[in-house]
VEXDREN-2710 file (C-alpha; in Angstrom, 1 decimal):
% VEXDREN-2710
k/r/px/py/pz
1/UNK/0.0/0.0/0.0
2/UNK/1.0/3.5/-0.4
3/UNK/-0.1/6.8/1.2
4/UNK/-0.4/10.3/-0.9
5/UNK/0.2/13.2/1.2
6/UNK/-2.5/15.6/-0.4
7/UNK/-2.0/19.4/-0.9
8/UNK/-3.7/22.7/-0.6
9/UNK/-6.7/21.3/-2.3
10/UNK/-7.4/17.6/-1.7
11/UNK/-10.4/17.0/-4.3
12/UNK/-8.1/18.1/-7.2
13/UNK/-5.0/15.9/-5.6
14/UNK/-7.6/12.9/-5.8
15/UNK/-8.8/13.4/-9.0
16/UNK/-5.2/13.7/-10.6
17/UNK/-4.2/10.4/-9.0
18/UNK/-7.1/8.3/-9.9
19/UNK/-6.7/9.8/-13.6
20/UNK/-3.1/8.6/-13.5
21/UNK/-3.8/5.3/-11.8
22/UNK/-7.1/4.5/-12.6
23/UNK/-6.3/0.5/-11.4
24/UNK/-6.0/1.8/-7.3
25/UNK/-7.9/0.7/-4.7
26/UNK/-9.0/3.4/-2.5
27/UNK/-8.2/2.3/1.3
28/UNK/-9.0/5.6/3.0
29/UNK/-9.1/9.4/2.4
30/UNK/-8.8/12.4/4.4
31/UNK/-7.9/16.0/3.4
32/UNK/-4.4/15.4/3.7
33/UNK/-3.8/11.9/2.4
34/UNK/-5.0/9.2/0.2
35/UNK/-4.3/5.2/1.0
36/UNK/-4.4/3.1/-1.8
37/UNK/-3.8/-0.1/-2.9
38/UNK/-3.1/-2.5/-6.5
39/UNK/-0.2/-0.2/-7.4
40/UNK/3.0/-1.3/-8.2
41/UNK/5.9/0.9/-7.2
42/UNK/8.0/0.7/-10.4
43/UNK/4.7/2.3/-12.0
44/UNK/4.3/4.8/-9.2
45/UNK/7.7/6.2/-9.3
46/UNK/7.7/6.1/-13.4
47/UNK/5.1/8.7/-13.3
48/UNK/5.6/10.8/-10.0
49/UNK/7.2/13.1/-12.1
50/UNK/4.1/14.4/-13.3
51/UNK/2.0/14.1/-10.0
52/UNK/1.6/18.1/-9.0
53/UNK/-0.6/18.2/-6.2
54/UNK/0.9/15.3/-4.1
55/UNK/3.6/16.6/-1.7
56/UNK/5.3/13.2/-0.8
57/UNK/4.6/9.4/-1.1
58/UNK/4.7/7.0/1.3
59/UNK/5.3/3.3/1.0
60/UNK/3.6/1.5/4.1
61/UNK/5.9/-1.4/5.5
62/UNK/3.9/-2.3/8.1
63/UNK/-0.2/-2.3/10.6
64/UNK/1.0/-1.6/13.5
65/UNK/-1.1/-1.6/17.0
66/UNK/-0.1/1.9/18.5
67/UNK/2.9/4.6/19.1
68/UNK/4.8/1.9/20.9
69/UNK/4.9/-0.7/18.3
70/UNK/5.9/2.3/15.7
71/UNK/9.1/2.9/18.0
72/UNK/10.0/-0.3/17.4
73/UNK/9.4/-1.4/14.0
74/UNK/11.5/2.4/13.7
75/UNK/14.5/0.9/15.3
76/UNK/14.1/-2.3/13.5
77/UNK/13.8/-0.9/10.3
78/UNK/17.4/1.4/11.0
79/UNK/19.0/-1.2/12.2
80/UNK/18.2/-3.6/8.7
81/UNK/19.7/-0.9/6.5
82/UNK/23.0/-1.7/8.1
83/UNK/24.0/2.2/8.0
84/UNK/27.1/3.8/8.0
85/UNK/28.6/6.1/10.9
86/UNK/26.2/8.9/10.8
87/UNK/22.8/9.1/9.6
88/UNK/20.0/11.7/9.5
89/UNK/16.6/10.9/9.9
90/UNK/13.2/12.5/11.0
91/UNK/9.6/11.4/12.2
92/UNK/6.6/12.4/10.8
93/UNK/3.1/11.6/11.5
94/UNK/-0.5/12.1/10.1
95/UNK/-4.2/12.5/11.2
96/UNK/-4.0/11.6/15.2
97/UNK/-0.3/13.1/15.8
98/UNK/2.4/12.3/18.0
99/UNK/5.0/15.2/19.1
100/UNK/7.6/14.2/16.6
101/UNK/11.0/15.6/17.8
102/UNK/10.0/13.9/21.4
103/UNK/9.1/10.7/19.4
104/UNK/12.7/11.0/17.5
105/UNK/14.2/11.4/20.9
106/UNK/12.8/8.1/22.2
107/UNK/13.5/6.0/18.8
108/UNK/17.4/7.5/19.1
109/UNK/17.3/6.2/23.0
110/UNK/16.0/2.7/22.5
111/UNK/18.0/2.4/19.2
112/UNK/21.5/3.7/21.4
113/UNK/21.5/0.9/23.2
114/UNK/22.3/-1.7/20.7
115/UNK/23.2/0.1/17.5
116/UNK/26.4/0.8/15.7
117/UNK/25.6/4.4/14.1
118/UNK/24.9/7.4/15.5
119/UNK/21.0/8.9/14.6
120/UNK/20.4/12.9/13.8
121/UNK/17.0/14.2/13.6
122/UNK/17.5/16.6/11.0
123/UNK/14.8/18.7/12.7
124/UNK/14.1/20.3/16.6
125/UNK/10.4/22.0/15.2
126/UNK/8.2/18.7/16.3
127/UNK/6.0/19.3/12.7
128/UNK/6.6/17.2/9.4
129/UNK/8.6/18.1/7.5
130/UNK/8.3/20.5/4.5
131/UNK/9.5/18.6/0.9
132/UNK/12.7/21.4/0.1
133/UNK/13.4/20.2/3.7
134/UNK/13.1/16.4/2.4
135/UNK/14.8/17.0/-0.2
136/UNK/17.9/19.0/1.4
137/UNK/18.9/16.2/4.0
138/UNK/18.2/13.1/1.0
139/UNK/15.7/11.3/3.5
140/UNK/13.2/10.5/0.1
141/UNK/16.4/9.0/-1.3
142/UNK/17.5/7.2/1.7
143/UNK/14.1/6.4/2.9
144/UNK/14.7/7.9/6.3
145/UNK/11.4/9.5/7.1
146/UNK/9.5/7.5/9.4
147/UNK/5.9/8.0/9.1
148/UNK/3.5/7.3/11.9
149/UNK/-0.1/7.2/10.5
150/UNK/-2.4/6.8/12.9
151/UNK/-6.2/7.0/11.0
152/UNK/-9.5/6.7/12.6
153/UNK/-9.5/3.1/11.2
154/UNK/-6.1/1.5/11.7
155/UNK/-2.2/2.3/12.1
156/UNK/0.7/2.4/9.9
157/UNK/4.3/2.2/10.1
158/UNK/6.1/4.0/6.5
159/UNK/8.4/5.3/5.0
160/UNK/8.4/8.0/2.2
161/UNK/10.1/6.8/-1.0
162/UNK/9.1/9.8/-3.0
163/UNK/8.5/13.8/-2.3
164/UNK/7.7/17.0/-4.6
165/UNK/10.3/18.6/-6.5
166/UNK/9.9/22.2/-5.0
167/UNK/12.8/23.5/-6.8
168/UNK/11.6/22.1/-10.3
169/UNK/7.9/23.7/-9.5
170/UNK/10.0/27.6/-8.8
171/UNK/11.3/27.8/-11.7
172/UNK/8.8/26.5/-14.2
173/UNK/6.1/28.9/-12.5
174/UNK/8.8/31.8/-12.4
175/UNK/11.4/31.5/-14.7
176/UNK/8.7/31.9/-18.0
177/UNK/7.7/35.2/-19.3
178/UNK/5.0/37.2/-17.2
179/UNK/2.3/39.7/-18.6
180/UNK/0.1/40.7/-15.3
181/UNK/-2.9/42.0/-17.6
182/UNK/-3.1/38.5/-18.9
183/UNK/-5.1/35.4/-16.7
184/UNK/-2.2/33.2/-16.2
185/UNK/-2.9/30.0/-14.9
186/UNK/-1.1/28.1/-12.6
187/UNK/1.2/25.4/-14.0
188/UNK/0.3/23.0/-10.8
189/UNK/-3.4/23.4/-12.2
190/UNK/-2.2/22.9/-15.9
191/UNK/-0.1/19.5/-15.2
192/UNK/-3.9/18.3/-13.3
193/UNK/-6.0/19.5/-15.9
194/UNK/-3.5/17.7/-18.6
195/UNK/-3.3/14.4/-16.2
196/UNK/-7.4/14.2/-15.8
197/UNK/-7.2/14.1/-19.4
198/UNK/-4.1/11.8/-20.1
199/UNK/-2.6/10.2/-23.3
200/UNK/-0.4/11.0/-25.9
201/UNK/-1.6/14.6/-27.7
202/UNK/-2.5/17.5/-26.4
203/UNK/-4.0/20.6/-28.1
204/UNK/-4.3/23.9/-26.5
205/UNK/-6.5/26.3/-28.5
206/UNK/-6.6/29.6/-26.1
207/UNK/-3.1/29.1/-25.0
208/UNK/-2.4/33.2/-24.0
209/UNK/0.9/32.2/-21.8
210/UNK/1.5/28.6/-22.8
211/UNK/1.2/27.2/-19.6
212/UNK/-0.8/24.2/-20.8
213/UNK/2.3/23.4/-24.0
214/UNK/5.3/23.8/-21.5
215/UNK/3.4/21.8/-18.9
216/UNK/2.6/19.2/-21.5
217/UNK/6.0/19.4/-22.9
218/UNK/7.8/18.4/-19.4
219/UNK/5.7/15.5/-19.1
220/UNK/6.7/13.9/-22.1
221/UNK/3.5/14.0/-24.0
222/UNK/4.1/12.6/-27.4
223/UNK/2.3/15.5/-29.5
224/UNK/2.0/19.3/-28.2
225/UNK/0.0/21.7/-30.4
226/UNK/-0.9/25.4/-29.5
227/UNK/-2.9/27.7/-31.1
228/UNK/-4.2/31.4/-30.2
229/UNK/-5.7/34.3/-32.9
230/UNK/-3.5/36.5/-31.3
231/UNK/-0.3/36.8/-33.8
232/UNK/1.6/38.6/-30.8
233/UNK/0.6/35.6/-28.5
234/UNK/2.2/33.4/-31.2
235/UNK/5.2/34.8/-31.7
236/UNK/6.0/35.0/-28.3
237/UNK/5.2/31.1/-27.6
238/UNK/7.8/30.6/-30.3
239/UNK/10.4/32.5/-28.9
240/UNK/10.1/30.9/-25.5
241/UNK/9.2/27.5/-26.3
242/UNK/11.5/25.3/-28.5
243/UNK/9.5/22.5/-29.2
244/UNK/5.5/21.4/-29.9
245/UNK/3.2/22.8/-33.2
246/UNK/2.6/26.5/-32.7
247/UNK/0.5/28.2/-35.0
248/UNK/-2.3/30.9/-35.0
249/UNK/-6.1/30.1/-35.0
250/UNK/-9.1/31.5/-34.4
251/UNK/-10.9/28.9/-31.9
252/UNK/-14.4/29.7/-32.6
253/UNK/-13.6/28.8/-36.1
254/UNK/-11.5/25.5/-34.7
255/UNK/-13.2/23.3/-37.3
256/UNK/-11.4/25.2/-40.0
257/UNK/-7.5/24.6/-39.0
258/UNK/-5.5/22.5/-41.8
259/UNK/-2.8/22.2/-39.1
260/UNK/-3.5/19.2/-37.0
261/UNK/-6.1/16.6/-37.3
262/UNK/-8.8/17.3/-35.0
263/UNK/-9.4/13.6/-34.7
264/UNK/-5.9/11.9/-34.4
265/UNK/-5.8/9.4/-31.7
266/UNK/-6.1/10.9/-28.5
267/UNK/-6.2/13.9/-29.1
268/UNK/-7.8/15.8/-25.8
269/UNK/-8.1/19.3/-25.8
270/UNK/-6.8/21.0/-22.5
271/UNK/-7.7/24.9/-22.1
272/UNK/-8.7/27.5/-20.4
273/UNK/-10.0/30.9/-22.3
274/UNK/-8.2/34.4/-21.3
275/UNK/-10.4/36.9/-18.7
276/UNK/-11.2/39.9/-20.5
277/UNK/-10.1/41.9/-16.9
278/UNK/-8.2/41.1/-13.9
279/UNK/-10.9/41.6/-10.8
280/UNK/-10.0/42.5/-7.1
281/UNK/-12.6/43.2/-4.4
282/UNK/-12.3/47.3/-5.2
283/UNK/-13.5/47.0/-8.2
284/UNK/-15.7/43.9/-8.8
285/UNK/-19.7/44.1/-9.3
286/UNK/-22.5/42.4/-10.3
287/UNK/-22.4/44.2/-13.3
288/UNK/-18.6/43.8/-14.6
289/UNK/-19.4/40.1/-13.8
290/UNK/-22.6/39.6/-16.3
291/UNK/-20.8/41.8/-19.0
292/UNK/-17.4/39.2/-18.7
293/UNK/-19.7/36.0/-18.3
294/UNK/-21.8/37.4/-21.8
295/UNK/-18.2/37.7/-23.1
296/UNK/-16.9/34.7/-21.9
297/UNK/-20.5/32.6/-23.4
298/UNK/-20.1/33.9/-27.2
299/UNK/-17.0/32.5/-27.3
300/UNK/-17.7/28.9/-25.9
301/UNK/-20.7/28.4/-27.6
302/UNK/-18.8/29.4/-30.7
303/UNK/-16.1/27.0/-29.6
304/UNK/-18.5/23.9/-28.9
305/UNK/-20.5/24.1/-31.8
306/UNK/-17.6/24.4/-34.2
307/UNK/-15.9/21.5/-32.7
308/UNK/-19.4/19.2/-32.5
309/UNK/-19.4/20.6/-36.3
310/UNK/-15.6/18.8/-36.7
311/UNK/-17.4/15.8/-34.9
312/UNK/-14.5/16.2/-32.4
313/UNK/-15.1/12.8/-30.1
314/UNK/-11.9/12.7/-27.7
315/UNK/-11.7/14.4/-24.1
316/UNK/-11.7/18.2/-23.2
317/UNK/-10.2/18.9/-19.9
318/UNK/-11.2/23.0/-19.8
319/UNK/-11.5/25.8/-17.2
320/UNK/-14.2/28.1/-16.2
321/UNK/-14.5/31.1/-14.0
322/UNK/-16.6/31.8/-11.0
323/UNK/-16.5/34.8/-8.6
324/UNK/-16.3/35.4/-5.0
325/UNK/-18.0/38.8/-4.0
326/UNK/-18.6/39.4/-0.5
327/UNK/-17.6/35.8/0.5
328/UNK/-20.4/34.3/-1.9
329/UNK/-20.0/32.3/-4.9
330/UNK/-21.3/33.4/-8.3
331/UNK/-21.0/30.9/-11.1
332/UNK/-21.1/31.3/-14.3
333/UNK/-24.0/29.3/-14.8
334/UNK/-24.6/30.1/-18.3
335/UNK/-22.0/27.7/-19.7
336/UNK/-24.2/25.2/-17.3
337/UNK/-26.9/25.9/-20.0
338/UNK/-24.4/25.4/-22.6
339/UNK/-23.4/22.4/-21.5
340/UNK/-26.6/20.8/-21.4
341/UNK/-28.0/22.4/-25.0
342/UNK/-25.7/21.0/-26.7
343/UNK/-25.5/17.4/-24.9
344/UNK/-22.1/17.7/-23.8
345/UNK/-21.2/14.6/-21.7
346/UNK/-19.8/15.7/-18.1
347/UNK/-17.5/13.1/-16.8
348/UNK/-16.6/12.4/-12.9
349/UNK/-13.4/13.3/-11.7
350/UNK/-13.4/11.5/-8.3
351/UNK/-13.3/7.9/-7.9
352/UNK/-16.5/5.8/-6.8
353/UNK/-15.5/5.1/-3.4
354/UNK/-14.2/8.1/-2.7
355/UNK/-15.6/10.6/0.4
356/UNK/-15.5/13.6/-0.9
357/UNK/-18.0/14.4/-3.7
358/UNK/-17.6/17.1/-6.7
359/UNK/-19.9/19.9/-7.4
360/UNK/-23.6/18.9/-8.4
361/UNK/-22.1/19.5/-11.9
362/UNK/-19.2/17.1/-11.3
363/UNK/-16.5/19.9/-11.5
364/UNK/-13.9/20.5/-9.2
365/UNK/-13.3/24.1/-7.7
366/UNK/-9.9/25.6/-7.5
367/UNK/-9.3/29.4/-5.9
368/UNK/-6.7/30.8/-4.2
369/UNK/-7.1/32.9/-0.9
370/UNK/-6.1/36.6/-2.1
371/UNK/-8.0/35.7/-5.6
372/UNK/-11.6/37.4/-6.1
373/UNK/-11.6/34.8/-9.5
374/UNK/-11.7/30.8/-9.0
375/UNK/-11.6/28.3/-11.9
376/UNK/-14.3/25.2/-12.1
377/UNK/-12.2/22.2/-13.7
378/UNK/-14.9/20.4/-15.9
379/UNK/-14.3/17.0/-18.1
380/UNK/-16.2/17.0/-20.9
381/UNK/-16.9/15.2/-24.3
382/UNK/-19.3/15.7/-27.0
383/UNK/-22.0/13.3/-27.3
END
């Protein structure tokens, strides 16, 4: 069995994970981990690369009864890797917690007695660690992390095998060209919106700041295309990206384009269209939200009925906005009546036996907490 450690926002972690692995069996889910089972770790660490939202993996060695029996399946499992001189090591723990510096303490004075190499907690703050932490000190490679998890149901004794590349994720999100008047959105979003819609193309027809090709690029996706009908838009993509079909295209006229095949194998489209203004709580209102959402519906219902027109028939993993205005919701409920005009299939996101449930809509929300606009992740394919 392994254990996810979930981030910020645990319904999108899921969802990316099941897409990716669609063989697991769900064990248990909180909102900051996933246990599964039926997954083979060869598999697991072939594709972690791509996995945004999970912050480390755990590999569970052992049930265990209580804290006591973790202690000493810790010092057993130390003394079995037949360590050198020195070694660094930390204790974590999840859901019922133990004080982990303390807990450290006691594994270092039970494992004193009989051991042959001297134990460092890499840590005195008693919380888990953080994965540029994990990363620093080499415990993912040397599988020092001891994991307590101690779940409503039953116990585990782990150790993590795998944790997030914060280094990789700074400068992918940083190092591109920035324009602040443009919607940019987050590449962690765009690598979960390209795995809920995985396979071997990927076609990005309101691409603004090319989030979706470089995203798509770095997880070796065998064909990236990118269109926009801006010609600026363009010609920056193709100074900043070296690889993948650029080319400029009007998207409401999609069914026109002599550049790709609209339906090649797999080929799932994986968008999200540019908002006409950046909104903060000064200067949003009722008003500027109806005149963006009567913007925003022209061009989607353009968009659908030219690609139902090209008889378009593989996935379309695509954004939409909603609003918070004095800590309400406002959706934009007229692509819900899109959606359902044109027979657009909606697909679920979350596995069956999963706790958590999407919207009534079967989206997924994703906002961040200074943002007045959030983005509902929808699956969709045409009927």
């Amino acid at each position: 069995m392994f254990c996810f450690i979930l981030g910020k926002t645990p319904k999108l972690s899921i969802a990316e994970i099941h897409s990716l692995f669609p063989k697991i069996e769900l064990v248990q889910a909180s909102e900051s981990f996933l246990i599964v089972k039926n997954l083979e770790e060869n598999i697991l660490r072939e594709k972690f690369h791509q996995i945004w939202w999970t912050l480390k993996i755990i590999k569970i060695i052992k049930n265990i009864k209580d804290k006591w029996a973790f202690l000493r399946e810790s010092v057993l499992y130390i003394q079995n890797k037949e360590l050198d001189w020195k070694v660094n090591f930390w204790v974590s723990s999840y859901w019922n917690k133990i004080n982990n510096f303390t807990t450290g303490l006691e594994i270092k004075k039970i494992y004193k007695k009989e051991g042959t190499s001297n134990l460092r907690m890499v840590n005195k703050d008693p919380e888990n660690l953080n994965s540029a932490v994990i990363k620093k000190e080499k415990l993912d490679q040397n599988e020092l992390e001891l994991n307590f998890i101690n779940t409503s149901q039953r116990c585990y004794f782990g150790i993590t095998i795998l944790s997030q590349d914060i280094d990789e994720y700074s400068r992918r999100d940083f190092e591109k060209f920035r324009d602040m008047n443009i919607w940019m959105l987050p590449p962690k979003l765009a690598q979960i919106m390209i795995n809920l819609a995985w396979d071997w193309n990927v076609y990005d027809p309101f691409c603004w700041l090319w989030t979706v090709l470089i995203e798509a690029l770095n997880s070796w996706i065998k064909n990236v295309y990118w269109s926009d009908i801006s010609p600026e838009m363009v010609e920056k993509t193709r100074r900043n990206v070296e690889t993948g079909l650029i080319f400029l295209q009007d998207a409401s006229r999609i069914w026109e384009t002599n550049k790709i095949k609209l339906n090649e194998t797999g080929l799932n489209i994986v968008t999200e269209w540019y908002l006409w203004q950046v909104f903060s709580q000064r200067n949003i209102s009722l008003d500027l939200i109806k005149e963006e959402r009567l913007n925003l519906i022209k061009i989607y219902k353009w968009f659908f009925e030219w690609l139902q027109k090209a008889s378009f028939k593989w996935n379309i993993v695509i954004s939409f906005p909603f609003w918070e205005m004095r800590w309400t919701y406002i959706y934009f409920e007229e692509i819900y009546d899109l959606l359902k005009i044109k027979k657009i299939k909606i697909h679920k996101l979350l596995p069956e036996a999963c706790e958590f449930k999407e919207t009534k809509l079967w989206s997924l929300l994703y906002k961040r907490d200074n943002q007045t606009v959030g983005r509902e992740i929808f699956k969709l394919s045409l009927n």
